[in-house]
N, C-alpha and C positions, 0 to 999 in steps of 0.2 A: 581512628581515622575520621570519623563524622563528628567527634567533639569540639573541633576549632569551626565546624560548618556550623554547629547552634546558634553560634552566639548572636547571628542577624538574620535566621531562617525564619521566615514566618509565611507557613503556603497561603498560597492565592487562595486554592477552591473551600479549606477548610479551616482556616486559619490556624491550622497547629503547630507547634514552633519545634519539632527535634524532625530530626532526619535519618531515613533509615538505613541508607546507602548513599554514595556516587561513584558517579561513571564517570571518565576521562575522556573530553572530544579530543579529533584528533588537532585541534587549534590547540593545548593545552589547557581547555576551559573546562572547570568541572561539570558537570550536574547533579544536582540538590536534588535527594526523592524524600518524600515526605514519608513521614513514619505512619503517618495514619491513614490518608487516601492514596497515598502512589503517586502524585501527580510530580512529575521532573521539572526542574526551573534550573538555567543557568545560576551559577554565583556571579552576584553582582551584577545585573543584570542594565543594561547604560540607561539611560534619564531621557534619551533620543535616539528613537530607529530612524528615522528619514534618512539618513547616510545610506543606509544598507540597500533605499532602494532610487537611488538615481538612476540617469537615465540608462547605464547600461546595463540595468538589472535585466530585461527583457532579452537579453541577446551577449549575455558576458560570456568571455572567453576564460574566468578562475577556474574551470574544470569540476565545476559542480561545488565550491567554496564558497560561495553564491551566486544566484541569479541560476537562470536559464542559458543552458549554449545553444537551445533553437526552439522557444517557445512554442512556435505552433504545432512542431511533431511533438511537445510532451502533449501540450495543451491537448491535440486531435482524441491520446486512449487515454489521456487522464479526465474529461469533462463526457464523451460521448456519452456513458452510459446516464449520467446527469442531465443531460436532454432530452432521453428517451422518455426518462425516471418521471420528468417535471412532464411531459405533455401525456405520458399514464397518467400521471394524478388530480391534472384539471385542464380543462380545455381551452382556458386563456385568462387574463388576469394582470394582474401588475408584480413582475417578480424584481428582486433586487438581489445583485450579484453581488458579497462583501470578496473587495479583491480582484474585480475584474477584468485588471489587465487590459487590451485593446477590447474588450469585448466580445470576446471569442465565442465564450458560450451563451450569451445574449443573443447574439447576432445567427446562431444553427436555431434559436424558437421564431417560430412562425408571426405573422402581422397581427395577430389575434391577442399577443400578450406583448405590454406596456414592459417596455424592459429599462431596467434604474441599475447603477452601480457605484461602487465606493472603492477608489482607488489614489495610492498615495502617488504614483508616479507618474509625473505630469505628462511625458511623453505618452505611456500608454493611454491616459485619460483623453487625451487631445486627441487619439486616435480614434479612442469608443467614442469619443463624441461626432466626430464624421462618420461613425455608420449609424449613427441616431440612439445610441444610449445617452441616459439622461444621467452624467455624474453629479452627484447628489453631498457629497463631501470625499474628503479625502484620506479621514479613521475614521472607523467604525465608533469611536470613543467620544468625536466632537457632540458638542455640549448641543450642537445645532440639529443633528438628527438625531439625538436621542429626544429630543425636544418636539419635534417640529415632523416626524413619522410614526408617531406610535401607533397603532391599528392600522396600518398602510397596505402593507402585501401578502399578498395570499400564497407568493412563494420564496422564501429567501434560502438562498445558497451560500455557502462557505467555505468552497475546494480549497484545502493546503492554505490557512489566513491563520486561522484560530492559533496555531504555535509561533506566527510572526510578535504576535500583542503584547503590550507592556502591562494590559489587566485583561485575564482571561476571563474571568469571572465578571466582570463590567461588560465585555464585548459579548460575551454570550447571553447575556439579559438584556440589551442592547438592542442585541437580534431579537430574543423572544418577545419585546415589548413593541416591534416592528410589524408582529404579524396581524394581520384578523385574526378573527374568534375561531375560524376554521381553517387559518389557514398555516402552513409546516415550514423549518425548518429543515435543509438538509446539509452537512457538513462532513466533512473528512479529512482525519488529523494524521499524522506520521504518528507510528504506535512503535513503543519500547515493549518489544512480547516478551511474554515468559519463554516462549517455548522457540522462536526461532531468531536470525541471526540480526543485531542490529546496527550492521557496518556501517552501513548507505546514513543515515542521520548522527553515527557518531564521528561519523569523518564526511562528511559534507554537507552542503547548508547552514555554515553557521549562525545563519539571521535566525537562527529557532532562538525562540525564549525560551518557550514549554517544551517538555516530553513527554505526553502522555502518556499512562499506562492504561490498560480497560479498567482496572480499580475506580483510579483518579477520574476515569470518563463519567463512568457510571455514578459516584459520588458528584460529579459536578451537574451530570442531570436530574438526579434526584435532590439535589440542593435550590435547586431553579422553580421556585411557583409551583403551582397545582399543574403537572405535564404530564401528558403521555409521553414515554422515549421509547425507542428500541438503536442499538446498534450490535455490530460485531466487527473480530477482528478479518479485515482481508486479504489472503494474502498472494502477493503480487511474484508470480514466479520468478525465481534469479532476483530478487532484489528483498527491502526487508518490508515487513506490514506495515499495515495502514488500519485507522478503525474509520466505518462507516456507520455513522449515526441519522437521527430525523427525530425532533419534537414537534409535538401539537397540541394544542388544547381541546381540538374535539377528539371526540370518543371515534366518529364518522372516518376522519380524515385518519386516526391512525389505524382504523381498520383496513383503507386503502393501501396506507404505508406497508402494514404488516404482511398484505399478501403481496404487495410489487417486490417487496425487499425477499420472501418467498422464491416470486418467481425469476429471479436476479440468480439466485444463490443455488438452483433445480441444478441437481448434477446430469439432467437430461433434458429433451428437449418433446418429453410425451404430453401431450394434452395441451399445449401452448399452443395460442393464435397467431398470427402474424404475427403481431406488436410485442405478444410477448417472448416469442424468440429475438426478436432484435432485441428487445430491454436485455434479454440472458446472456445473445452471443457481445454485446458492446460491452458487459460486465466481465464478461468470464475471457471471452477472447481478445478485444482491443484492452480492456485494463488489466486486467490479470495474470496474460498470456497462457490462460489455461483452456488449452487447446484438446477436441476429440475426435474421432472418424465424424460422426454428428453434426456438432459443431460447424466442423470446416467445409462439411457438403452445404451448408445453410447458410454460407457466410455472402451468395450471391443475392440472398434478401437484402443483409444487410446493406452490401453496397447498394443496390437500386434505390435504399432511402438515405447513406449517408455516403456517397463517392467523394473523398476528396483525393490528392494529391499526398499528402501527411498520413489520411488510411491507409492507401496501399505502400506504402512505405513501411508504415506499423505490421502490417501483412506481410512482408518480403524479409524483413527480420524476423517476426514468428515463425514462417518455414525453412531463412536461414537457420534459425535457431534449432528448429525437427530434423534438419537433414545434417546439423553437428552431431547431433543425437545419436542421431541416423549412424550415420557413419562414426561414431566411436561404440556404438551398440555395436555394431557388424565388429570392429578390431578386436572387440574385448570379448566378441562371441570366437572369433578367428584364433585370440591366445588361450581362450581355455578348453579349444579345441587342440592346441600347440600344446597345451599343458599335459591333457590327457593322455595324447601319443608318448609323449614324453614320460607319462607315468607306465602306463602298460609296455613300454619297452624298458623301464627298471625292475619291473614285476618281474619281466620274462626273463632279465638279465639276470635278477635277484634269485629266481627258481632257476637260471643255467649254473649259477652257481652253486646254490643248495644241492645240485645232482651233481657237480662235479666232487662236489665237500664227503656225498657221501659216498661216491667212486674211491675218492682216494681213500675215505675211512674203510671201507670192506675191504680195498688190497690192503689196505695198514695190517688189517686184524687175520687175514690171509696170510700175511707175511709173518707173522708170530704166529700164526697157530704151524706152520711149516719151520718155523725157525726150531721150534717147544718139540714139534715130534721127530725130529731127523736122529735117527740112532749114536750112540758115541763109541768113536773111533778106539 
């Protein structure tokens, strides 16, 4: 099956040219995994994405084949915890958003940080630019910002971009040559897991180029410069993972990284401050939907520092979501309460039987032994 994919496979991250498998999207498009790092690439991959994101990419009605069918409710749990993340790790600064959209997550950082973004569709960019982002190109790839920002930002972001690109490996050195000497890298790509389901990316979205696996992540970060990395796989309840990653060049900056992405990831809420329960519950309960009695008493912090409209929305679906729960817990505790009865009334049925089995056996053996001694006539 992967011997007619050789013969023009040659991966991005590690240039090696056989393949170890493919997946079938549900567009009939294959995907290419690489035998040596994991990283997934469409076959044949087109020559121009700009098509994929005009202007109704931000608000299409294709039922998730691309685009967005309501940008700012994903945008609200998919970016939250990215804003938390960024004002834990420095207190102001010039960040640049690869991807930005109207500027959504620009626009939740405070006056204190210079906010820049790079976006291909003109609508959304005409937007961010009436709330005062500075669109700076429109790929990440032009010849003009890899030129013309290198040591610029002390924060750059990457929410769901990196699998749009026609060189992953270009756009992500790209970024890296973007930053200060201290300053990080945060991004997060749709992940092909080993271990859980990956429906959601092989039947929608099809503007992916890439599919990563944690292999292929981890090899393309360790292939990138003298970096600090760390990520892991996230996974998003009712839907399929995601990896979350962060490089830096200081030692400083990724020992900040190491502990927020820590206190991101606490499956409780002991010893945390303020700041860093919201960073926890906007990670675990707005993007993840992983929700606890804890959790959900805490969740009036949250609001007080990020209320919108698109929150309690993501809110009202998570407890829709507990009280389906809810209530097929109770039905399924209900039938195996139904089952039980049902069993102990075969039991007692099964033992009225066994006593009748052995009534009629004793009169049977009754009935011959009187048959055996009656005198002959």
């Amino acid at each position: 099956m992967t011997n007619d994919a050789n013969a023009n496979f040659l991966c991005n991250v590690c240039s090696h040219s056989r393949v170890s498998r493919i997946l079938m999207r549900g567009d009939g498009k294959r995907v290419l995994f690489c035998e040596n790092c994991g990283m997934g690439i469409i076959e044949s991959p087109p020559t121009d994405t700009s098509t994929f994101y005009e202007d109704g990419y931000y608000g299409s009605e294709s039922g998730g084949e691309l685009g967005y069918s309501d940008y700012a409710y994903t945008a609200e749990h998919s970016l939250l915890w990215v804003k938390f993340l960024i004002e834990a790790l420095v207190t102001g600064g010039r960040v640049l958003d690869v991807g930005c959209a109207d500027g959504f997550l620009l626009r939740k950082l405070g006056s204190n940080f210079e906010r820049y973004g790079i976006e291909m569709n003109s609508q959304a960019a005409t937007r961010a630019r009436e709330y005062g982002v500075q669109i700076i190109a429109s790929d990440v790839l032009t010849d003009a910002f890899k030129q013309n920002f290198r040591n610029s930002f002390d924060i750059i972001t990457s929410i769901a971009t990196f699998e749009h690109v026609l060189d992953l490996r270009s756009a992500f050195s790209a970024c890296v040559d973007a930053l200060k000497p201290d300053g990080a890298l945060i991004f997060e790509v749709p992940l092909i897991s080993e271990v859980r389901d990956n429906k959601d990316w092989l039947h929608g979205s099809y503007e992916h180029i890439y599919y990563p696996t944690v292999q292929s992540v981890e090899a393309l970060l360790s292939n990138t410069g003298d970096l600090f990395h760390l990520g892991f796989e996230s996974e998003i309840e009712g839907y399929s993972s995601t990896y979350i990653g962060a490089v830096t060049r200081s030692a400083m900056t990724f020992s900040k990284l190491e502990h927020l992405f820590k206190i991101m990831r606490q499956n409780n809420l002991n010893d945390l401050n303020n700041d860093e329960i919201i960073l926890n519950l906007s990670y675990n309960v707005i993007h993840s939907f992983q929700s606890t009695p804890e959790r959900v008493l805490a969740l009036p912090l949250l609001l007080q520092n990020a209320y919108s409209t698109s929150l309690i929305n993501r809110l009202i679906q998570l407890w829709h979501s507990d009280c389906t729960a809810a209530e097929s817990a109770q039905w399924h505790k209900t039938q195996a309460r139904n089952w039980e009865n049902v069993y102990r009334e075969s039991v007692e049925t099964t033992q009225w039987h066994r006593t009748q089995a052995k009534n009629w056996e004793n009169a049977f053996e009754e009935l011959k032994k009187s048959i055996t001694q009656k005198p002959a006539e």
